[in-house]
PDB file of N, H, CA, C and O in Angstrom:
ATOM      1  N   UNK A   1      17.458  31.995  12.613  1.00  0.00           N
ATOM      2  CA  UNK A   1      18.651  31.310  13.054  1.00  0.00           C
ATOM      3  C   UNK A   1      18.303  29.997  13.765  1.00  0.00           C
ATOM      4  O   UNK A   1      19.113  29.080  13.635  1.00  0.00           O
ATOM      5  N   UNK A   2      17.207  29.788  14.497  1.00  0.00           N
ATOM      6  H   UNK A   2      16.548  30.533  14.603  1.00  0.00           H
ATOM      7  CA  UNK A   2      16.727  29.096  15.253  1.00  0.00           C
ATOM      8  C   UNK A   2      16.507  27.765  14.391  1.00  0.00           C
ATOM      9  O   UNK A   2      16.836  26.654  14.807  1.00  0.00           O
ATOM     10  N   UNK A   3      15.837  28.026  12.983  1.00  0.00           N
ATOM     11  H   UNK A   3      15.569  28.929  12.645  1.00  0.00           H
ATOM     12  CA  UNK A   3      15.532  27.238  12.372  1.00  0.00           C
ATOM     13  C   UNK A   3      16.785  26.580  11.367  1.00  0.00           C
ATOM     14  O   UNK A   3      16.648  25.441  10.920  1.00  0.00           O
ATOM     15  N   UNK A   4      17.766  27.236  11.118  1.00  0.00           N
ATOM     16  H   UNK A   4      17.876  28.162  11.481  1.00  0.00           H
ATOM     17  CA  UNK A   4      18.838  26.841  10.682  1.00  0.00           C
ATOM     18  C   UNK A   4      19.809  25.866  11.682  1.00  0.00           C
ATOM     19  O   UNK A   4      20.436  24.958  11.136  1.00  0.00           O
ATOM     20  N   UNK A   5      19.908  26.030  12.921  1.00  0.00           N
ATOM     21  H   UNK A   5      19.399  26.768  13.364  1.00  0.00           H
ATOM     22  CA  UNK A   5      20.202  25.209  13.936  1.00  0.00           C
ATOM     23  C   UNK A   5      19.723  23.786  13.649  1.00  0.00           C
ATOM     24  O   UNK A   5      20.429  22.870  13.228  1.00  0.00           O
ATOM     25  N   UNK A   6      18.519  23.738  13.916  1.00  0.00           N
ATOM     26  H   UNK A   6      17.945  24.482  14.258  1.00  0.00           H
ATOM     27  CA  UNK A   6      17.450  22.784  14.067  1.00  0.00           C
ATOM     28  C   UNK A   6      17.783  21.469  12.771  1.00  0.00           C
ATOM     29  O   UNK A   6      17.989  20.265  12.926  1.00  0.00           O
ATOM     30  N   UNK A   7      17.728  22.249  11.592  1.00  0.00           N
ATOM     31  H   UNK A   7      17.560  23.227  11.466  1.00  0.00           H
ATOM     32  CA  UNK A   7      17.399  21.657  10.921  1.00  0.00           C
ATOM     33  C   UNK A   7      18.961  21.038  10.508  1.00  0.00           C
ATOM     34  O   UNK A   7      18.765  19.878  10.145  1.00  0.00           O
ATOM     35  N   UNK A   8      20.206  21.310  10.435  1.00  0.00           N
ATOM     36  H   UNK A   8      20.365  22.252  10.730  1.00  0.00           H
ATOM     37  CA  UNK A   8      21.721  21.105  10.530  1.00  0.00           C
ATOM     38  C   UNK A   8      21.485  19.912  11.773  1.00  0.00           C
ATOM     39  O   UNK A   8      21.790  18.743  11.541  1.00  0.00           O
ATOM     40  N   UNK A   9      21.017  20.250  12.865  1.00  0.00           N
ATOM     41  H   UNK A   9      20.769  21.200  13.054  1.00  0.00           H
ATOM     42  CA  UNK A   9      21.614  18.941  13.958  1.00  0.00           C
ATOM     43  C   UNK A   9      20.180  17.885  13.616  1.00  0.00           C
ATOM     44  O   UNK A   9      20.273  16.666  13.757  1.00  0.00           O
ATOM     45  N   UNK A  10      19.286  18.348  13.299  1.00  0.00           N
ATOM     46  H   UNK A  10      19.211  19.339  13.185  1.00  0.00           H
ATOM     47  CA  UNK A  10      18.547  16.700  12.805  1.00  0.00           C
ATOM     48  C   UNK A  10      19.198  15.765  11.539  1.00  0.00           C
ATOM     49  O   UNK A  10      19.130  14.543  11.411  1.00  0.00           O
ATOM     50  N   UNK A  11      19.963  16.929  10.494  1.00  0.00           N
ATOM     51  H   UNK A  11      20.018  17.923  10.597  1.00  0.00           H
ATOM     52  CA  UNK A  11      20.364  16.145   9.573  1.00  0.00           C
ATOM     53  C   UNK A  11      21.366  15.080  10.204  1.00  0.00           C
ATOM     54  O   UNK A  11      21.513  13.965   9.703  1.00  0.00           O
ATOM     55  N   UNK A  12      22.204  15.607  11.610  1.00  0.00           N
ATOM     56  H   UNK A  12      22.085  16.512  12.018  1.00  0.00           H
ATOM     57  CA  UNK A  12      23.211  14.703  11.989  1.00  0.00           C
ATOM     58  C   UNK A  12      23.006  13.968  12.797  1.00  0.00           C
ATOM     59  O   UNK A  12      23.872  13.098  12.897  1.00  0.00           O
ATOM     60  N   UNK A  13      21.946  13.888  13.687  1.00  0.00           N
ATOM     61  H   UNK A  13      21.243  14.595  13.606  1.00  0.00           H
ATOM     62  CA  UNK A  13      21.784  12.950  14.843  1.00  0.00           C
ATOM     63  C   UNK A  13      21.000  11.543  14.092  1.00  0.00           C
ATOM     64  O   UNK A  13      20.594  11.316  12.953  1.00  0.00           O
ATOM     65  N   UNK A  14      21.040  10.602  15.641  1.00  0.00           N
ATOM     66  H   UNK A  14      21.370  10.786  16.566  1.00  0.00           H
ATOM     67  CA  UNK A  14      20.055   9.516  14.671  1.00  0.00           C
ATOM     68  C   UNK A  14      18.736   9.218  15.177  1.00  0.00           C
ATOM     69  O   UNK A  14      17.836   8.507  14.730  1.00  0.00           O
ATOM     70  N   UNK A  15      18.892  10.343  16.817  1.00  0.00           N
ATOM     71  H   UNK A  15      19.624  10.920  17.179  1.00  0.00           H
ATOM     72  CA  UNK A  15      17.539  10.539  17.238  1.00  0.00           C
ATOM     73  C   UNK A  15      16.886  12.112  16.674  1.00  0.00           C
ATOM     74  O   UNK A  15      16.802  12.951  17.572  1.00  0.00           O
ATOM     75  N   UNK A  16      16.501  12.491  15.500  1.00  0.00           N
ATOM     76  H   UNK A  16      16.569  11.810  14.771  1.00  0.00           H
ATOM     77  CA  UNK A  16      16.337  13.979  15.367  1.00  0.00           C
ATOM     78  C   UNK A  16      15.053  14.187  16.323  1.00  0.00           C
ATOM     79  O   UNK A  16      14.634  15.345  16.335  1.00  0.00           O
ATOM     80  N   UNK A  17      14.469  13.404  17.000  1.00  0.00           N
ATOM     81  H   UNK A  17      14.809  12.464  16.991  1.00  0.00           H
ATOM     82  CA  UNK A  17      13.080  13.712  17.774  1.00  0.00           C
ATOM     83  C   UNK A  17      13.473  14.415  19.144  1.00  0.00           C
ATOM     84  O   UNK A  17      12.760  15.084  19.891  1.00  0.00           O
ATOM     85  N   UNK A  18      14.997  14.021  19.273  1.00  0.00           N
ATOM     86  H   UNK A  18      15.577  13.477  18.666  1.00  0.00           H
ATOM     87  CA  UNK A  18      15.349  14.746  20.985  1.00  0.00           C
ATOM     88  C   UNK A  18      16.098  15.928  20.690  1.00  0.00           C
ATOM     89  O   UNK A  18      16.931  16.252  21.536  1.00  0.00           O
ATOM     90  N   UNK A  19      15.979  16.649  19.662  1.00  0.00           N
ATOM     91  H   UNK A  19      15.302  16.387  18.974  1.00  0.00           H
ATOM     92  CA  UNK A  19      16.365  17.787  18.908  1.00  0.00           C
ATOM     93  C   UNK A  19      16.018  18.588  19.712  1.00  0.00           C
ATOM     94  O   UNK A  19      14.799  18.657  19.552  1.00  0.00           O
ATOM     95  N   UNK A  20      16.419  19.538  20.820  1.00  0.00           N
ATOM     96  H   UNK A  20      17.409  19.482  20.950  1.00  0.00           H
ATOM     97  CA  UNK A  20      15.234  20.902  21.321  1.00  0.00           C
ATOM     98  C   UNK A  20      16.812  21.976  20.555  1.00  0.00           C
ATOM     99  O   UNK A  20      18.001  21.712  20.378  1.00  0.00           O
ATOM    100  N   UNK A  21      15.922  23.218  20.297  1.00  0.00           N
ATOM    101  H   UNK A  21      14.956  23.432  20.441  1.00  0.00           H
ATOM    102  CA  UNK A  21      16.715  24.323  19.736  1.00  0.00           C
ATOM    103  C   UNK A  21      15.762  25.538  20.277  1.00  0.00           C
ATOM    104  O   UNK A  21      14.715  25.891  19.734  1.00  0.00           O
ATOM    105  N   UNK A  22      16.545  26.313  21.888  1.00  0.00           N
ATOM    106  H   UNK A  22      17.396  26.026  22.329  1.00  0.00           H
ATOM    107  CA  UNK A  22      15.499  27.458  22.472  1.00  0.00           C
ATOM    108  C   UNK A  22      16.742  28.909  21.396  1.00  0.00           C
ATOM    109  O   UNK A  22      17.918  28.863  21.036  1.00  0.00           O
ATOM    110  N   UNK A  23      15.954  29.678  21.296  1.00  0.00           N
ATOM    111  H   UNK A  23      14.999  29.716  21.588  1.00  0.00           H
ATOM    112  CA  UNK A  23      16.084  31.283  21.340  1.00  0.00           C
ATOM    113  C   UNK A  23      16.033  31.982  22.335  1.00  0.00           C
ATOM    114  O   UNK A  23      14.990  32.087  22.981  1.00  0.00           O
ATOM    115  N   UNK A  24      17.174  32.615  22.669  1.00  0.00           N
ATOM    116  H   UNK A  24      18.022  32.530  22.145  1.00  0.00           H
ATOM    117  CA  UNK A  24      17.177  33.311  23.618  1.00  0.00           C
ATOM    118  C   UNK A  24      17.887  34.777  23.235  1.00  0.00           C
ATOM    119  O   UNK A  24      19.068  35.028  22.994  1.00  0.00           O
ATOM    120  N   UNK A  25      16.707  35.656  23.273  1.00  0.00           N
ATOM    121  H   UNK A  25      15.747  35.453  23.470  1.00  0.00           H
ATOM    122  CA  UNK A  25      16.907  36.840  22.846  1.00  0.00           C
ATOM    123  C   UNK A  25      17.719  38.590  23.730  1.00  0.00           C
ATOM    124  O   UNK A  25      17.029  39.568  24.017  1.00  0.00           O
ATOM    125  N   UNK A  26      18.649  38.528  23.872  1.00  0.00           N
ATOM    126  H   UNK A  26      19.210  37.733  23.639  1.00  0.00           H
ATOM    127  CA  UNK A  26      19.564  39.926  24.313  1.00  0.00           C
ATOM    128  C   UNK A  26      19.582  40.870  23.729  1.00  0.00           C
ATOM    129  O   UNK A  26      19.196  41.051  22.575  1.00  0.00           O
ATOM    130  N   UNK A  27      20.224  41.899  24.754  1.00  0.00           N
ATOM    131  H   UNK A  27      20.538  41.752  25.692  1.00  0.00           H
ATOM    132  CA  UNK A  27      20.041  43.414  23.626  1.00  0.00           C
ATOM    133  C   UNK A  27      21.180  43.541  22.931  1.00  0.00           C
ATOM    134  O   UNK A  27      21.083  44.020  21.801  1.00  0.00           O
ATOM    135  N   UNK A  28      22.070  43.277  23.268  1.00  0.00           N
ATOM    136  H   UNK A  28      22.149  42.888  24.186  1.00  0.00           H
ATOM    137  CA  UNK A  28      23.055  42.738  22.230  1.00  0.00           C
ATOM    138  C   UNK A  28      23.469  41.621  21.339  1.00  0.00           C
ATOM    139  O   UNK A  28      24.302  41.821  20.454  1.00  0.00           O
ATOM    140  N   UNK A  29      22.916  40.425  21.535  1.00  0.00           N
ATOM    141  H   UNK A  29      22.240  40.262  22.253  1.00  0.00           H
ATOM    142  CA  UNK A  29      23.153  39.126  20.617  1.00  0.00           C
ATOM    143  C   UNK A  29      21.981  38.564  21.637  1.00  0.00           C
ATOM    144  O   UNK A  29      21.347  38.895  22.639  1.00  0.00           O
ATOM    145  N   UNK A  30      22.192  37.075  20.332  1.00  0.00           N
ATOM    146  H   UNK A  30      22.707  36.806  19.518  1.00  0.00           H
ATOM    147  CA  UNK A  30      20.786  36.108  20.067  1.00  0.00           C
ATOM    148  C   UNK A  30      21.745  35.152  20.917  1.00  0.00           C
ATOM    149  O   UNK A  30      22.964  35.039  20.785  1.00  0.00           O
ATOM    150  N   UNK A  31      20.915  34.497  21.812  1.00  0.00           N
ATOM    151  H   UNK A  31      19.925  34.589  21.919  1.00  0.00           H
ATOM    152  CA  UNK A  31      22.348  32.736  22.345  1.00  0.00           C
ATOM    153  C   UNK A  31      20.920  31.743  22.057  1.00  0.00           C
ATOM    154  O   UNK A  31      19.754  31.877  22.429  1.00  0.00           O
ATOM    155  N   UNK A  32      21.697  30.567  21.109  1.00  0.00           N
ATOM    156  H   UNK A  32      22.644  30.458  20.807  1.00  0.00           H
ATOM    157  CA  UNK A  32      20.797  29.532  20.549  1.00  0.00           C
ATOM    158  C   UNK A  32      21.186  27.838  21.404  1.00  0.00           C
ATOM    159  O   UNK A  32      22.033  26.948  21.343  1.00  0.00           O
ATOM    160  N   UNK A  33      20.032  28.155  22.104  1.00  0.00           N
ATOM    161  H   UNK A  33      19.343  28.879  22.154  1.00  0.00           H
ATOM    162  CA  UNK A  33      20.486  26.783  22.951  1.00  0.00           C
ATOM    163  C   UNK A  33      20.343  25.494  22.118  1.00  0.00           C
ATOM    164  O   UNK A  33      19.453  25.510  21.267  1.00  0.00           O
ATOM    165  N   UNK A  34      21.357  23.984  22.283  1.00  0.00           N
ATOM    166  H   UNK A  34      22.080  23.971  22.974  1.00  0.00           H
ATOM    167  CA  UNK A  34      21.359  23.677  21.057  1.00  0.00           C
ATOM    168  C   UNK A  34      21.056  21.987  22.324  1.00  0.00           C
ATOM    169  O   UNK A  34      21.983  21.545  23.003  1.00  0.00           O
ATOM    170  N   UNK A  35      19.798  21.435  22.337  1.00  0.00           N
ATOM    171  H   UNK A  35      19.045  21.794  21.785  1.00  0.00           H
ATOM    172  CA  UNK A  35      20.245  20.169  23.037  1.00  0.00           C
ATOM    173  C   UNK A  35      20.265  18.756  22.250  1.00  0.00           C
ATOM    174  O   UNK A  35      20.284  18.889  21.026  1.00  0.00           O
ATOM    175  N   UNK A  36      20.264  17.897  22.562  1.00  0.00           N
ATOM    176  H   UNK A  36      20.248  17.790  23.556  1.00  0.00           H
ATOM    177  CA  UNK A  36      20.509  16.841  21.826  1.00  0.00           C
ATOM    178  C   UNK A  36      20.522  15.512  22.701  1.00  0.00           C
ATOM    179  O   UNK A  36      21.194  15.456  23.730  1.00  0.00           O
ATOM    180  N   UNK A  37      19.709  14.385  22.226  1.00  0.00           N
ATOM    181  H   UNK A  37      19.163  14.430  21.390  1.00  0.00           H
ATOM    182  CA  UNK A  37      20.040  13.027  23.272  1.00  0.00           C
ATOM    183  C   UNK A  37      22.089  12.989  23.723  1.00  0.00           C
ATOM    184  O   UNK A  37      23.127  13.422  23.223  1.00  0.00           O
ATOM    185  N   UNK A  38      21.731  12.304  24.755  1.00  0.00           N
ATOM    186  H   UNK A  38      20.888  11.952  25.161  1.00  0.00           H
ATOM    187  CA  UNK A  38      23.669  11.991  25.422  1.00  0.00           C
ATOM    188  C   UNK A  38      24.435  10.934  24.335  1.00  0.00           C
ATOM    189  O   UNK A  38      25.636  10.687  24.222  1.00  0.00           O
ATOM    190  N   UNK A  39      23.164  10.358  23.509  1.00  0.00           N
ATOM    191  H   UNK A  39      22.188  10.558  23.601  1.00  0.00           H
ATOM    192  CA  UNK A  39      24.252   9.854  22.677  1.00  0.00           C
ATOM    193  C   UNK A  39      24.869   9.964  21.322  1.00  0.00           C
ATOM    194  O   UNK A  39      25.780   9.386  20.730  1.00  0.00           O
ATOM    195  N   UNK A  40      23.929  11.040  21.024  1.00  0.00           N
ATOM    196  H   UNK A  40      23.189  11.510  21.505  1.00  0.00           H
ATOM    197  CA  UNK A  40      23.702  11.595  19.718  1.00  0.00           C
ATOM    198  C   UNK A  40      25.108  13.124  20.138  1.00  0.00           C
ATOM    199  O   UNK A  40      25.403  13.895  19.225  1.00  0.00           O
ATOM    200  N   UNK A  41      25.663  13.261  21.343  1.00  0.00           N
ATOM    201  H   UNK A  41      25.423  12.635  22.084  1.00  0.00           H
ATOM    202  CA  UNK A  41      26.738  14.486  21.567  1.00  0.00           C
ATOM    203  C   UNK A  41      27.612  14.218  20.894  1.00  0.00           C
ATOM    204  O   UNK A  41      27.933  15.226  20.264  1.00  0.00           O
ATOM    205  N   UNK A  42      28.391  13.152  20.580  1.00  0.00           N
ATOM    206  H   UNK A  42      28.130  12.333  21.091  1.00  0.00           H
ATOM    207  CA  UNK A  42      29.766  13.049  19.780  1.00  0.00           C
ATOM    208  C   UNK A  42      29.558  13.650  18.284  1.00  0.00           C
ATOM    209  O   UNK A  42      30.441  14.201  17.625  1.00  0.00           O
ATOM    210  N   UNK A  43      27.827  13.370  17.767  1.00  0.00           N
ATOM    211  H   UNK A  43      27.110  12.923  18.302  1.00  0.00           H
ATOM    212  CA  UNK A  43      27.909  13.231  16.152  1.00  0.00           C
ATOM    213  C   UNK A  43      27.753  15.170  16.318  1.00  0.00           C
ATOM    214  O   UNK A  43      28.049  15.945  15.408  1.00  0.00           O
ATOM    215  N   UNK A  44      27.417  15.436  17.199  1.00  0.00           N
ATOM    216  H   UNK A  44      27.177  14.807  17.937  1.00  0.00           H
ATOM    217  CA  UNK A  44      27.282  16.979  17.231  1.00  0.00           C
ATOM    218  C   UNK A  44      28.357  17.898  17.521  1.00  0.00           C
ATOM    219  O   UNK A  44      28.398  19.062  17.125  1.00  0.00           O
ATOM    220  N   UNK A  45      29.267  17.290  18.266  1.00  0.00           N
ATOM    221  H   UNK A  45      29.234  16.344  18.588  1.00  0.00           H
ATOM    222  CA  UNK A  45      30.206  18.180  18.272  1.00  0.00           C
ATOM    223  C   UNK A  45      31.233  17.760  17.270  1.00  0.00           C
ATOM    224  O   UNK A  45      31.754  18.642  16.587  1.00  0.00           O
ATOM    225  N   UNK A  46      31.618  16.391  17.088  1.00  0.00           N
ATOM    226  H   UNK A  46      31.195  15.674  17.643  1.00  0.00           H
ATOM    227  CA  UNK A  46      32.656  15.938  16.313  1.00  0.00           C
ATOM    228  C   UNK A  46      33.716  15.857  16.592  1.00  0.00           C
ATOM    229  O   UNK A  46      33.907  16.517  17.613  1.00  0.00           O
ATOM    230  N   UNK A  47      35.003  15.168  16.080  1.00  0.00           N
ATOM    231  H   UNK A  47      34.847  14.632  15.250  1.00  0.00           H
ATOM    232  CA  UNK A  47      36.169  15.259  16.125  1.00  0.00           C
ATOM    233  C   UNK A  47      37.233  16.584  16.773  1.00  0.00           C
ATOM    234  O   UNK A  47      37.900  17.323  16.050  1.00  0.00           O
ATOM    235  N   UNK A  48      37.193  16.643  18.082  1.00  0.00           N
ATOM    236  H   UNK A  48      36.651  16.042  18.670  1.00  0.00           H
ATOM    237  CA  UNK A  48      38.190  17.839  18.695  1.00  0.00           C
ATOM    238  C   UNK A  48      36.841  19.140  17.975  1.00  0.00           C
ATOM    239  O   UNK A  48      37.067  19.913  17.045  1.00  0.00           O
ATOM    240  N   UNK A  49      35.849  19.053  18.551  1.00  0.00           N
ATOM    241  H   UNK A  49      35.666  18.425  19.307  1.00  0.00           H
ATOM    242  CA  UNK A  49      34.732  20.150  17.967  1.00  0.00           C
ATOM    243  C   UNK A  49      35.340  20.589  16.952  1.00  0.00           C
ATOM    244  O   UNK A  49      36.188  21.477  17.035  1.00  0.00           O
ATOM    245  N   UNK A  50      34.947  19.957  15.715  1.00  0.00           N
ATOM    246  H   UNK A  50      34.257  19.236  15.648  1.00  0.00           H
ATOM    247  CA  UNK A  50      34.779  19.902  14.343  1.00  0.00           C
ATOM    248  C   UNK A  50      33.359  20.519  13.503  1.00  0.00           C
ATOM    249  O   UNK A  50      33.165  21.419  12.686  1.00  0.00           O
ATOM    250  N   UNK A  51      32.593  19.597  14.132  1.00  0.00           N
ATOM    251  H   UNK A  51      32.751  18.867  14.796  1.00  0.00           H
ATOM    252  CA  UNK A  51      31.468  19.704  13.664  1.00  0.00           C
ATOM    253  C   UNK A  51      31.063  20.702  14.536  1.00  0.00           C
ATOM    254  O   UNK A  51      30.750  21.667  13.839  1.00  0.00           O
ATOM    255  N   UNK A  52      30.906  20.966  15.765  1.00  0.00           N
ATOM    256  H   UNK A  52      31.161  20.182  16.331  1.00  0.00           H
ATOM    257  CA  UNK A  52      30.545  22.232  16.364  1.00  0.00           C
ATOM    258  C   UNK A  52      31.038  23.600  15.928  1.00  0.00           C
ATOM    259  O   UNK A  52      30.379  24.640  15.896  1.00  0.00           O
ATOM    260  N   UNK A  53      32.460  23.401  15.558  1.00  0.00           N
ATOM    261  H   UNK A  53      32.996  22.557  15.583  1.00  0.00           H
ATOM    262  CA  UNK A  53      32.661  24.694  14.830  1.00  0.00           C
ATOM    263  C   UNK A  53      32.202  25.228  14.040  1.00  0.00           C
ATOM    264  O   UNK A  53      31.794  26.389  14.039  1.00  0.00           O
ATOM    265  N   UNK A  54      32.190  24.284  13.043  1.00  0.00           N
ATOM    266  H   UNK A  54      32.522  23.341  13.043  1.00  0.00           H
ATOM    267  CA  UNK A  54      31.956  24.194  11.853  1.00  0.00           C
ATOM    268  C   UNK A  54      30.164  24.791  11.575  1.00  0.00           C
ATOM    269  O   UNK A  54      29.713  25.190  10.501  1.00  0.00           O
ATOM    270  N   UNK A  55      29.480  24.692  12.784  1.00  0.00           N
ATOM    271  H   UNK A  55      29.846  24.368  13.656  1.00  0.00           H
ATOM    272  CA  UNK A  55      27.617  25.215  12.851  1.00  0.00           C
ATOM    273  C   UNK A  55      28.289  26.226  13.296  1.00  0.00           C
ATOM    274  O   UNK A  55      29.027  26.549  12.366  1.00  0.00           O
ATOM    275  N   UNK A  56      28.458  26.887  14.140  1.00  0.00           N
ATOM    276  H   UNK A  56      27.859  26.625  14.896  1.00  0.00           H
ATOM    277  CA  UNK A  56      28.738  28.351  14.974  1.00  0.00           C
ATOM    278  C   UNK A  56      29.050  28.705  13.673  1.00  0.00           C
ATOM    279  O   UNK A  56      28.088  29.365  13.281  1.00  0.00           O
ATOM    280  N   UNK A  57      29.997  28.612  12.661  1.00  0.00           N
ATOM    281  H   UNK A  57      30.778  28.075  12.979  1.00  0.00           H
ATOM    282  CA  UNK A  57      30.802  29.009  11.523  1.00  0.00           C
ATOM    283  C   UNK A  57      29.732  29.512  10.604  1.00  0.00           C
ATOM    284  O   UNK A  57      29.935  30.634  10.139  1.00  0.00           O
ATOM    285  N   UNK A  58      28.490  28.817  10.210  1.00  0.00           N
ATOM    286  H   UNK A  58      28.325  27.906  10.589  1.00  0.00           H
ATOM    287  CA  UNK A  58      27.110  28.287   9.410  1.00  0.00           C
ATOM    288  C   UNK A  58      26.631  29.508  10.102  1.00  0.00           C
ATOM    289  O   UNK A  58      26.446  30.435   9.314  1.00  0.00           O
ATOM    290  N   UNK A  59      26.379  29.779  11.323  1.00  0.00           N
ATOM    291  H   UNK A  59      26.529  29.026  11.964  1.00  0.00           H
ATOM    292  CA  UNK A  59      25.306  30.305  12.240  1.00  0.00           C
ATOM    293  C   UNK A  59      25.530  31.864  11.661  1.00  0.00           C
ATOM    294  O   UNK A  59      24.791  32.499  10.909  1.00  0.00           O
ATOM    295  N   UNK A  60      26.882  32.286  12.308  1.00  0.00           N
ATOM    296  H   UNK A  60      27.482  31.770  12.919  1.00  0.00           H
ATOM    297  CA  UNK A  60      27.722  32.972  12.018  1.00  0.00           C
ATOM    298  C   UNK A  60      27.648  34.107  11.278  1.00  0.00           C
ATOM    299  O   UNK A  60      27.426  35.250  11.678  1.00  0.00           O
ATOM    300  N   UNK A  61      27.888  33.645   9.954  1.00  0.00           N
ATOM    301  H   UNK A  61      28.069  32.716   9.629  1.00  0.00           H
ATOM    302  CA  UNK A  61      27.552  33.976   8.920  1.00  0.00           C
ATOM    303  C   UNK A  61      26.127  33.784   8.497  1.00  0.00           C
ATOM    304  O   UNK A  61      26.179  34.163   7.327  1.00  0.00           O
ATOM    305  N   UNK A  62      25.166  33.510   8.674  1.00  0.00           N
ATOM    306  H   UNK A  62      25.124  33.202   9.625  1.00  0.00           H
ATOM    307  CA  UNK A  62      23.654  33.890   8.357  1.00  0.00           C
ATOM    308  C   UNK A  62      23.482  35.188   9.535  1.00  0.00           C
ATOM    309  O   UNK A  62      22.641  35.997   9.143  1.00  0.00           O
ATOM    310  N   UNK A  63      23.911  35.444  10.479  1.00  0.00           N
ATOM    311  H   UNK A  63      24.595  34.787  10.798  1.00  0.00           H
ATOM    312  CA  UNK A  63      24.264  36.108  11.677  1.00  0.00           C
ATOM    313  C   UNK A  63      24.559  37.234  11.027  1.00  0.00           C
ATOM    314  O   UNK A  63      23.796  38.164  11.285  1.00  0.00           O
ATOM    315  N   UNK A  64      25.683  37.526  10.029  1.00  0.00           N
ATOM    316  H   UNK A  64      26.303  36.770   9.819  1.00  0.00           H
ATOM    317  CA  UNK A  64      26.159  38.991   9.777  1.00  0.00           C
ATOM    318  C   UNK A  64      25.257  39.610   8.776  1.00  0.00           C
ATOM    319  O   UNK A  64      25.026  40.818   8.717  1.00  0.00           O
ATOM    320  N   UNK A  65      24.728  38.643   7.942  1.00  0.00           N
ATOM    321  H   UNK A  65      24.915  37.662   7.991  1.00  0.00           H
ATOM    322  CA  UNK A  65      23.489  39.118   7.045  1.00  0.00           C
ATOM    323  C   UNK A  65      21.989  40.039   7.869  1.00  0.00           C
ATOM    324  O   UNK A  65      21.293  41.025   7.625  1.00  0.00           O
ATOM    325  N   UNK A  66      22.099  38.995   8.905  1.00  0.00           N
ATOM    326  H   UNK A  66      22.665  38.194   9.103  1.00  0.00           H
ATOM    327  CA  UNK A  66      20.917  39.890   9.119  1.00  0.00           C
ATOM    328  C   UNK A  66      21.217  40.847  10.508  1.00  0.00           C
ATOM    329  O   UNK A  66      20.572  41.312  11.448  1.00  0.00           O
ATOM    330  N   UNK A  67      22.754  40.828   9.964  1.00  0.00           N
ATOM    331  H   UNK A  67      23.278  40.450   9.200  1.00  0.00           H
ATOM    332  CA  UNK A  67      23.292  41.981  11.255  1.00  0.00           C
ATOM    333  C   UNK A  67      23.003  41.932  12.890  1.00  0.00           C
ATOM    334  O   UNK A  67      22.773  42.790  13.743  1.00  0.00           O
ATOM    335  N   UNK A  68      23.116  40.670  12.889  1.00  0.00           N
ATOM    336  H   UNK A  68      23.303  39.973  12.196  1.00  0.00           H
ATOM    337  CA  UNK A  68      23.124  40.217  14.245  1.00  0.00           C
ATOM    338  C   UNK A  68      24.404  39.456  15.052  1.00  0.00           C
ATOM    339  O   UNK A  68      25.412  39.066  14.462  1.00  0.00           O
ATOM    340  N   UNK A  69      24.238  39.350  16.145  1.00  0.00           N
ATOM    341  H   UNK A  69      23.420  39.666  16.624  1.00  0.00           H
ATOM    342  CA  UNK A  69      25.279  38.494  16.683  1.00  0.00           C
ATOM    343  C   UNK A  69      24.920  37.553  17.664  1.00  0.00           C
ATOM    344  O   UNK A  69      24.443  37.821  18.766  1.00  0.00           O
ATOM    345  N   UNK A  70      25.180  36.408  17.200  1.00  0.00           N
ATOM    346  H   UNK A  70      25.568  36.191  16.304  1.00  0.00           H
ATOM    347  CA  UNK A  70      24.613  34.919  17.519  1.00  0.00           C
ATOM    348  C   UNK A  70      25.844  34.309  17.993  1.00  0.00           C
ATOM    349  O   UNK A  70      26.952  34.262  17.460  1.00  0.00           O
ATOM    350  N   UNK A  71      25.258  33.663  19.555  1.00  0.00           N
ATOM    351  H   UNK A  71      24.358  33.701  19.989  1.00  0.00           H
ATOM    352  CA  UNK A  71      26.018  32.880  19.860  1.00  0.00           C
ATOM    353  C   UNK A  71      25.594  30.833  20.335  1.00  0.00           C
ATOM    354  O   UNK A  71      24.940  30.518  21.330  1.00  0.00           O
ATOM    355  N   UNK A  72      25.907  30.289  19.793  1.00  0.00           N
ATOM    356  H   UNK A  72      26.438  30.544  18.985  1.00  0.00           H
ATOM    357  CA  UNK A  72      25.544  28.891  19.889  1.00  0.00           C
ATOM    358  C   UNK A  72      25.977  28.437  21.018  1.00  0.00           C
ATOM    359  O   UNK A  72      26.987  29.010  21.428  1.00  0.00           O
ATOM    360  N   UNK A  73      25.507  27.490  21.756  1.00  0.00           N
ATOM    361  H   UNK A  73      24.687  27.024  21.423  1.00  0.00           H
ATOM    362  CA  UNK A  73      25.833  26.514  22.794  1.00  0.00           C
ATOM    363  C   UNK A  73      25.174  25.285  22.856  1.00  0.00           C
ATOM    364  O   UNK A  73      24.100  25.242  23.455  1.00  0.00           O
ATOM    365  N   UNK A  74      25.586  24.377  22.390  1.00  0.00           N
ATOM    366  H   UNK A  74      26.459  24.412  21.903  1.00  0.00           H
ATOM    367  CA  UNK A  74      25.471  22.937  22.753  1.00  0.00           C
ATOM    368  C   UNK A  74      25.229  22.472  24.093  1.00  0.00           C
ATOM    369  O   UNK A  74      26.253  22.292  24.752  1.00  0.00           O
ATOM    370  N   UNK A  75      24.349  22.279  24.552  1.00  0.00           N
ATOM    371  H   UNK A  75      23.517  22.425  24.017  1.00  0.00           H
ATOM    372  CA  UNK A  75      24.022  21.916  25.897  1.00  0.00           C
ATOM    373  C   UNK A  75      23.656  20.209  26.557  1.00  0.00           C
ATOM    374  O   UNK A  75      23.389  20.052  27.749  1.00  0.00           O
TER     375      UNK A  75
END
């Protein structure tokens, strides 16, 4: 999941080098910390979180496959 993150917000930023994506592992769900340069936040969340939905949505669903429950946060 970690790597599916990662690789979705480099395609969108225009710094992909200030990309950090931590794992943070629970006994009940995964939380995927998601950071990003301050100016590269608009292209990540998007329009009224568009584009943020729209990854949680992505995450999500790779999430029920491997029968997990993942939660994203943009930080």
């Amino acid at each position: 999941m970690k790597e599916l993150v990662e690789v979705i917000a480099k395609a969108l930023v225009d710094n992909p080098d200030a990309v950090v994506v931590n794992e943070i592992c629970g006994e009940q769900s995964v939380i995927i910390e998601l950071k990003v340069a301050p100016e590269d936040m608009g292209k990540v969340i998007g329009k009224q979180g568009r584009i943020a939905r729209a990854i949680r949505t992505v995450v999500k669903a790779a999430a029920i496959k491997a029968n997990k429950r993942v939660i994203v946060e943009i930080i």
